[in-house]
N, C-alpha and C positions, 0 to 999 in steps of 0.2 A: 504494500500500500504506500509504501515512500518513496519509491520507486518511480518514475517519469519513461512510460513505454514510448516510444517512438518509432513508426512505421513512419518509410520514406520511399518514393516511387512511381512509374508512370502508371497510365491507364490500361488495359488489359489488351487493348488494340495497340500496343506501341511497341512491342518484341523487345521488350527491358526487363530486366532484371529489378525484382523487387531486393530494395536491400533494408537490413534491421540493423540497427543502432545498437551499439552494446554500454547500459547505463548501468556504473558501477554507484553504490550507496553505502555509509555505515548504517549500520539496522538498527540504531536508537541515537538518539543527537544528545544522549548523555546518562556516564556512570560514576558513580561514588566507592570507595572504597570503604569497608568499615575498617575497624579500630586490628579488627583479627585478620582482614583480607590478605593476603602477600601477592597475587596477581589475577589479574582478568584479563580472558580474552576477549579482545576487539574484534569486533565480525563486520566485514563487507558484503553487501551481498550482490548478485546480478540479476538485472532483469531479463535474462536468457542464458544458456547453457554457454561458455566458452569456448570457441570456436577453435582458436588455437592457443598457446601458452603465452602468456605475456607479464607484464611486470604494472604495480601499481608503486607511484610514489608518495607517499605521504610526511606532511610536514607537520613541525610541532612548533606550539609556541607556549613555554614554561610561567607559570606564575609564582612567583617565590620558590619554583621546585629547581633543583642541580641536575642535571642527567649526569650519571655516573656512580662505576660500582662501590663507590665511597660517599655515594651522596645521596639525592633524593629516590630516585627512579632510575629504571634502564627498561628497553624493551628487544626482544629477538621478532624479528632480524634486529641487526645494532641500529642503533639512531644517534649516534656519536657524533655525526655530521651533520646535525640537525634536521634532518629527515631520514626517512628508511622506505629501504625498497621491498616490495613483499610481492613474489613471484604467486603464480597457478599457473593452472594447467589444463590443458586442453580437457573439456568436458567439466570443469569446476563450476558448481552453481553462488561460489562464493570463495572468500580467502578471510584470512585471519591473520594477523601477529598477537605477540602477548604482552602487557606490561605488566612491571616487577615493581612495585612498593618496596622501597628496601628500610623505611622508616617513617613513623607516623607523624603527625605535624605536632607542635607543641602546642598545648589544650591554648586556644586565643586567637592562633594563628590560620590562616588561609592557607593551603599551597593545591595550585593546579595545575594543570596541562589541557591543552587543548588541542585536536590533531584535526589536518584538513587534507583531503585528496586533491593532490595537484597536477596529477598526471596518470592517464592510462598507454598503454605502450601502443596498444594495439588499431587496426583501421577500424574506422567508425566510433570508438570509442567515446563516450559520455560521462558527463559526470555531473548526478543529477538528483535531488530530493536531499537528505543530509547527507551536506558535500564536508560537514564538520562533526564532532562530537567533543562535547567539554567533558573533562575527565576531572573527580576532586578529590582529592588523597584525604577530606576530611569528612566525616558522615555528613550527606546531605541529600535528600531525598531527590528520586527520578524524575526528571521535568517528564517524565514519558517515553512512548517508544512503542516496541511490537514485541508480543509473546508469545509464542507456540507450544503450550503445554504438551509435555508429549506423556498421554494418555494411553498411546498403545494401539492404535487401532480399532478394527469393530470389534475386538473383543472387548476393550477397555480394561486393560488389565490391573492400570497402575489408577491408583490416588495420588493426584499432582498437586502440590503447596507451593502458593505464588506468593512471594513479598513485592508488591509492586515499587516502595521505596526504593529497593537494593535490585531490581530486575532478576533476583533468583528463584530457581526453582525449585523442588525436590521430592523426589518419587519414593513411592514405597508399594510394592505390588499387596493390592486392594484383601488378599486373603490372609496375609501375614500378622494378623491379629486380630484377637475376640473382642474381649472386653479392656475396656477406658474407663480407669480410678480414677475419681478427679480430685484435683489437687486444692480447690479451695475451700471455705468453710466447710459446707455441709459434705458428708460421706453419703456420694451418688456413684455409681458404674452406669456407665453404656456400655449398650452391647454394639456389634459391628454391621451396620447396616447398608453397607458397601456390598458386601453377601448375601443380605436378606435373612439374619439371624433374626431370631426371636424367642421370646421366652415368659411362661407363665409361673406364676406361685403358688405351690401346695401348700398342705396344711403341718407340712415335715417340718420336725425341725431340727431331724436326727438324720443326717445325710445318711447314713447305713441302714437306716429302716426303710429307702425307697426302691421300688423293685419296679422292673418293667409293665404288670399287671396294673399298676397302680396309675400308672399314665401312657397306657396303650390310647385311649381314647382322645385324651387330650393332644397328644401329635396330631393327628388330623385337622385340628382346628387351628393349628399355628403355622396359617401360610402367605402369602404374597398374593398381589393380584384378586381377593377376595372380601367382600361384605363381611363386615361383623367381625372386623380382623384389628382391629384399630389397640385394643387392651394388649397383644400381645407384643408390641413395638413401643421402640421410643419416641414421645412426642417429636413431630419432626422440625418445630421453630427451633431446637435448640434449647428451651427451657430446662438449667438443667433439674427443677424440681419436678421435672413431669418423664422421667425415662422407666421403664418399664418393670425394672429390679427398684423395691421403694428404698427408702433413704436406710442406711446400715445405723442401726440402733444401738448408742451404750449398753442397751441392756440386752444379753446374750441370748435371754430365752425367747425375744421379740424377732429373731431373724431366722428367718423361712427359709427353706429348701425351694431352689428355684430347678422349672426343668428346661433347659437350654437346645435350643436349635441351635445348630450351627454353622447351617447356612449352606451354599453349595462353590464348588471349587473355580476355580475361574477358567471357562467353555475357552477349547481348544479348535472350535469348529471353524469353518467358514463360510458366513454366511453369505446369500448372494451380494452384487454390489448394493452399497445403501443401506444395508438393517446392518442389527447388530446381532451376537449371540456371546452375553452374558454369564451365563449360570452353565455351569458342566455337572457335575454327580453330587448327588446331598452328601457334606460330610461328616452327616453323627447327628449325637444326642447325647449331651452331659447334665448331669444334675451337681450343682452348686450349691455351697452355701457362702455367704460374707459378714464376716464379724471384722469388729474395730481391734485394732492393734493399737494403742495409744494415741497417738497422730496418722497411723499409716491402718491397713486393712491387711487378714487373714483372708485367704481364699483357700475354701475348701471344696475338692474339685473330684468327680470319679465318672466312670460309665454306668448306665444308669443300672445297671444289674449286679452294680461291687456292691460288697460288703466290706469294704472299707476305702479309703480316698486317701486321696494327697492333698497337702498344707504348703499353699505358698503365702510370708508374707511381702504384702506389696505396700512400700516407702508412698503418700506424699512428697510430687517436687512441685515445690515453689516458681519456679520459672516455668513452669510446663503447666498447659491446661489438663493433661491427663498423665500420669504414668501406664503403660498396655500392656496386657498379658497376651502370650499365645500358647493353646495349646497343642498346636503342631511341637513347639519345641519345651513346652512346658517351662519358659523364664519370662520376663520383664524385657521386651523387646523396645527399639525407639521405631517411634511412628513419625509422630508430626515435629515441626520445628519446636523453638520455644515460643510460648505464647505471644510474645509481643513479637516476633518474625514470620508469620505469614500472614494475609489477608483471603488467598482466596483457597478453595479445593477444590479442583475438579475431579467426579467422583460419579459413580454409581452410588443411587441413594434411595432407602427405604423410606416415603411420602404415603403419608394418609389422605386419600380423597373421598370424596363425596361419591356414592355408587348410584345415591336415588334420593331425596329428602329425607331425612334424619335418620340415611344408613349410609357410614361411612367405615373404611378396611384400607388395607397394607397396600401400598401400590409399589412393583418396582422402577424407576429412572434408570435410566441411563444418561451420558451427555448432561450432569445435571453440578452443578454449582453452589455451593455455600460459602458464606465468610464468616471469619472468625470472629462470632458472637462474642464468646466470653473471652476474647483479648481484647475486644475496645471494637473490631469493626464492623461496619455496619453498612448499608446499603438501600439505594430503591430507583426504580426505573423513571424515564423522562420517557415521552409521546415526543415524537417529531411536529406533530400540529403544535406544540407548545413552542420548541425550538428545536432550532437546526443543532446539529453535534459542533460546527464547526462555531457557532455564536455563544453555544450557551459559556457561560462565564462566571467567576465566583460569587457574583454581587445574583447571580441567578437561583443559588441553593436555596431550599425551602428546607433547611432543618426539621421542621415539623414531620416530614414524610419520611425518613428515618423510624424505619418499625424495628421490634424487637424479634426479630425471626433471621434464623441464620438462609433462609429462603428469598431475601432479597432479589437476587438474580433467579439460582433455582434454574429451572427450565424454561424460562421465558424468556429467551434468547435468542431457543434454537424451533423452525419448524419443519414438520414432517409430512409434509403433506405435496411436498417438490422444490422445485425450483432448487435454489443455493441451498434451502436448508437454514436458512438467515431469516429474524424476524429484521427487516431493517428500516421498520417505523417506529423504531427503539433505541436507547442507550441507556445507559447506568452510572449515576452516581456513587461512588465507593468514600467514605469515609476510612482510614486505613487503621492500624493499629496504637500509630503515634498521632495521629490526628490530622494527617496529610487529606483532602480531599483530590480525587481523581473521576476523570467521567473516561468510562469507556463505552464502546462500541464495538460487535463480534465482525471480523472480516472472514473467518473461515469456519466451516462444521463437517467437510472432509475436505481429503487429499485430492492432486489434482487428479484422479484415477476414483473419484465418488466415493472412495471408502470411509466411513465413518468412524471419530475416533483422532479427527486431524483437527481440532478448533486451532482459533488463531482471533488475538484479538488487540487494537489497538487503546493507547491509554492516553491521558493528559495532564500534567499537573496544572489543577486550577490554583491559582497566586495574583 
């Protein structure tokens, strides 16, 4: 989308050759360093496949920064000579060099760089959309840019965590854990609804007294896609007083024996172009119980026909919205960033809808969107009848429309019905985690080959 195509050429009666333009761009016009960072890659990209090998030069201009391996920064290829030349190759859709942070600025201090493309080697070549990118060695939030979550394709395998300040991303394939301790006041568990887990409460409250018999009947009623399914999931705003496992009680004889879906494995199929296929083999059924451990939680955990369980206890972290168990590997797994580092998730997500008037059940998503409620961010959509993407502007924000649902985006994005796949009489206001406000707008919901599972969206810092 930064990118400036350029067709050039005669009329079809005129026995010429059509020729294309090759326009090279950095793919965000600006990144920040944090305090931890020691290098980022800088990405160019093209607006067509390269035709044959050639060289891009790029120049820099330092703000209080030294270039050198004793100073501030340095970058491969070298830029010693105050620009660096960074080669591709025939058939490259893009190039890269990297910078090296070799030390942080002193707390007070400014220091930056900024680099501009000054030359493509090759014929035809352009240079066009961000022909610069300001680079700041000091924490300072993304004026913006383009992000490509990479979700995985139509299976959607991964759960993607975006920090839109820091333009980072970070995946964790969507089955690699159950349940999420959460870390604040109140002692809540969520369960993993990236899978379509679920789970209901017996009257046990002796993990070793539950036998298969005893909730043969109740499995059937714990499913996806079904009315009257709504009690067995967690409320899907995000609330976390309303998740499905109730609050782990001081007092020990108050906490029930839960019995646990587990969702199903992540579908290795392929489905035609266009859809998706999500869900592969159901895997299991465990009965649970949860007691307090001081500040942290005891998880008590078996298949549902033991007569006796395993004891994990799981820690409270304070920087983290959740600490997550998985019982694939039976430990304390890391999931999500720290709470104050991501904003969005792209995600497979267990939503309760409406079936008929005042019967409402478990819906699976796919393609589907939340932010990070309980780190601070928040979200809600703009109409294009109200304003254009390109006009609206900070003094435009309606605070008020800012709701308490990690559902803000959600799936009202994306449409299935044809076309792109794009709703694009739409965009989104993001409030971030630090309290950055950003509007974006979805430019992609698959790859150029229809496959689902390739979003792609642009952002803006409003200031």
């Amino acid at each position: 989308m930064l990118l400036l195509f350029i067709i050039t050429g005669c009329s079809s009666d005129d026995d010429a050759t059509v020729t294309q333009e090759f326009a090279v761009a950095f793919e965000n016009p600006s990144v920040s360093f944090s305090t931890t960072d020691e290098n980022k890659e800088i990405k160019i990209v093209f607006s067509s496949t390269a035709l044959e090998a050639g060289t891009l030069t790029i120049k820099y201009t330092a703000n209080k920064a030294v270039y050198g391996a004793n100073a501030d920064f340095t970058t491969v290829p070298s830029g010693e000579t105050g620009s660096l030349t960074v080669n591709f190759k025939q058939g490259d859709k893009g190039a890269v060099f990297t910078l090296n942070k070799l030390r942080n600025p002193i707390e007070g201090i400014t220091k930056a760089v900024s680099f501009s493309i000054e030359k493509v080697s090759i014929a035809n070549g352009l240079i066009s959309g961000n022909t610069d990118i300001a680079v700041s060695f000091t924490e300072a939030p993304a004026i913006g840019g383009v992000i490509a979550p990479e979700v995985g394709g139509h299976n959607e395998p991964n759960q993607v965590y975006i920090d839109l300040s820091s333009q980072t991303q970070s995946t964790i394939k969507r089955d690699q854990w159950d349940l999420g301790f959460y870390s604040g006041s109140e002692f809540r568990v969520k369960i993993n609804g990236a899978i379509y887990m679920g789970a209901a409460q017996l009257d046990a409250t002796d993990i070793t007294t539950v036998r298969e018999a005893d909730v043969t009947a109740l499995k059937d009623l714990i499913i996806t896609s079904a009315p009257n399914t709504a009690q067995y999931f967690d409320d899907p705003t995000g609330d976390i007083t309303k998740t499905v496992i109730a609050e782990v009680s001081a007092k020990v004889e108050e906490n029930k024996v839960y019995l646990l879906k587990l969702g199903y494995e992540v579908s290795t199929k392929e489905p035609k172009v266009g859809r998706v296929d999500i869900s592969g083999e159901l895997r299991g059924w465990k009965k649970i119980r949860i007691l307090r451990d001081g500040d942290g939680y005891i998880l008590q955990h078996a298949d549902v026909d033991a007569t006796t369980f395993e004891e994990i206890k799981i820690p409270k972290k304070s920087e983290y919205n959740f600490t997550f168990f998985s019982f694939n590997t039976k430990s304390i797994v890391d999931v999500e960033p720290m709470k104050d580092k991501w904003d969005l998730n792209f995600t497979v997500f267990t939503n309760i809808i409406s079936f008929q008037p005042g019967v409402t059940g478990a819906y699976g998503f796919s393609d589907f969107i939340t932010t990070d409620l309980l780190g601070g961010a928040n979200s809600y959509m703009v109409k294009t009848t109200e304003f254009t993407y390109e006009d609206f502007a900070l003094a435009n924000i309606d605070n008020d429309k800012f709701i308490a649902d990690q559902r803000g985006i959600g799936s009202n994005w994306r449409d299935l019905l044809g076309g792109t796949g794009l709703l694009t009489d739409r965009f989104f206001v993001l409030k971030d985690t630090d309290g950055n406000l950003y509007k974006i707008r979805f430019t992609a919901f698959t790859n150029e080959s229809g496959v689902r599972g390739y979003p792609q969206f642009e952002y803006t810092l409003l200031q």
